[in-house]
C-alpha positions as CSV (number, residue, x, y, z in Angstrom):
1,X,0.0,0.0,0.0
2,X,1.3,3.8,-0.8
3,X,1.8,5.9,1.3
4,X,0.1,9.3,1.0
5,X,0.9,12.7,2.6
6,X,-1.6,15.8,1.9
7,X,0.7,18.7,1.1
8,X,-1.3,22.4,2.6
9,X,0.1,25.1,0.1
10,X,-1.3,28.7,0.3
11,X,1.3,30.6,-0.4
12,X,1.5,32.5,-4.2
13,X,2.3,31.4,-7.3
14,X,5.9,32.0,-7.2
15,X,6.4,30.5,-4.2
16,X,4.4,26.9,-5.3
17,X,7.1,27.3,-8.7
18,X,10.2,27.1,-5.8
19,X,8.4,24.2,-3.8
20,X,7.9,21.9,-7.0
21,X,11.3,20.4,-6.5
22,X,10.8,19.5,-3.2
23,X,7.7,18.0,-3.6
24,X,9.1,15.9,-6.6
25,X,11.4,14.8,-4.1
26,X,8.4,14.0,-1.5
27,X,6.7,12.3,-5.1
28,X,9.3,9.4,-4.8
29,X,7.9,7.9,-1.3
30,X,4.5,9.5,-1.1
31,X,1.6,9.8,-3.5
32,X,1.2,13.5,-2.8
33,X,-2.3,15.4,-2.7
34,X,-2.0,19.0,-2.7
35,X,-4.5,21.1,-0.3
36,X,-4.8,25.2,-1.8
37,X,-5.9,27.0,-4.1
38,X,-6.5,24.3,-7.5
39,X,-5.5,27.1,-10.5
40,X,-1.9,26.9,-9.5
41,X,-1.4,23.2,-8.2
42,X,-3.2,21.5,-10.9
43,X,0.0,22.1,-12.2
44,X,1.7,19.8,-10.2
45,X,-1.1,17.5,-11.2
46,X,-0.2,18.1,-14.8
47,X,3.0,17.4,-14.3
48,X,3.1,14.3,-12.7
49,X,4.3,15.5,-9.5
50,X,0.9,15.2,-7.4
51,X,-2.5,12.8,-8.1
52,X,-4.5,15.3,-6.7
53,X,-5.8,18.9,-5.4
54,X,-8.4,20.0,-3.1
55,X,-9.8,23.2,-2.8
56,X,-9.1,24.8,0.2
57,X,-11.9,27.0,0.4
58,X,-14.1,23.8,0.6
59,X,-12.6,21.5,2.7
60,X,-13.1,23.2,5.9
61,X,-9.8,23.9,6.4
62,X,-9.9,27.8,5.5
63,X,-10.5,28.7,8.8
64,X,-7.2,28.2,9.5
65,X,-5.8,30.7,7.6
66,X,-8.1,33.4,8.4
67,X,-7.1,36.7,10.4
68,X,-8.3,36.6,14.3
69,X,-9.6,40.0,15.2
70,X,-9.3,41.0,18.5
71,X,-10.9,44.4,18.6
72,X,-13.6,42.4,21.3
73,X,-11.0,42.6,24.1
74,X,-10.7,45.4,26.4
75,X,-7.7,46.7,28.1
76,X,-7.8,47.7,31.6
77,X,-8.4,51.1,32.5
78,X,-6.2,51.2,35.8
79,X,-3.1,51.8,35.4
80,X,-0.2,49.9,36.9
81,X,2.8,50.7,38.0
């Protein structure tokens, strides 16, 4: 039985082009399934480096990557010294 190992890329174009090396690397002990954004890793899917690509934005895992706002807090008003 492969192994498999889900890959989490969000970062830009430019920065998926860098990482394709590395994951051909990954490619030769893992079947590879890439978790992002699909317009730039079906590339890797194209080239033969992954089998697969799920959308981020549907899997559930976006809420991961989103910004926490903490504007609900207060700050004490006392000062200390």
């Amino acid at each position: 039985m492969a192994r498999r190992m889900l890959v989490v890329h969000m970062g830009g174009l430019g920065d998926f082009l860098l990482s394709c090396r590395a994951l051909e690397c990954l490619a030769r002990d893992f079947v590879i399934e890439l978790l992002g954004r699909p317009a730039r890793l079906e590339l890797a899917v194209a080239g033969g480096i992954a089998e697969k690509v799920h959308n981020i934005e549907s899997s559930g895992f976006e809420s991961l990557f989103i910004a926490v706002s903490y504007t609900h807090l207060t700050l004490p008003t006392k000062r200390i010294v």
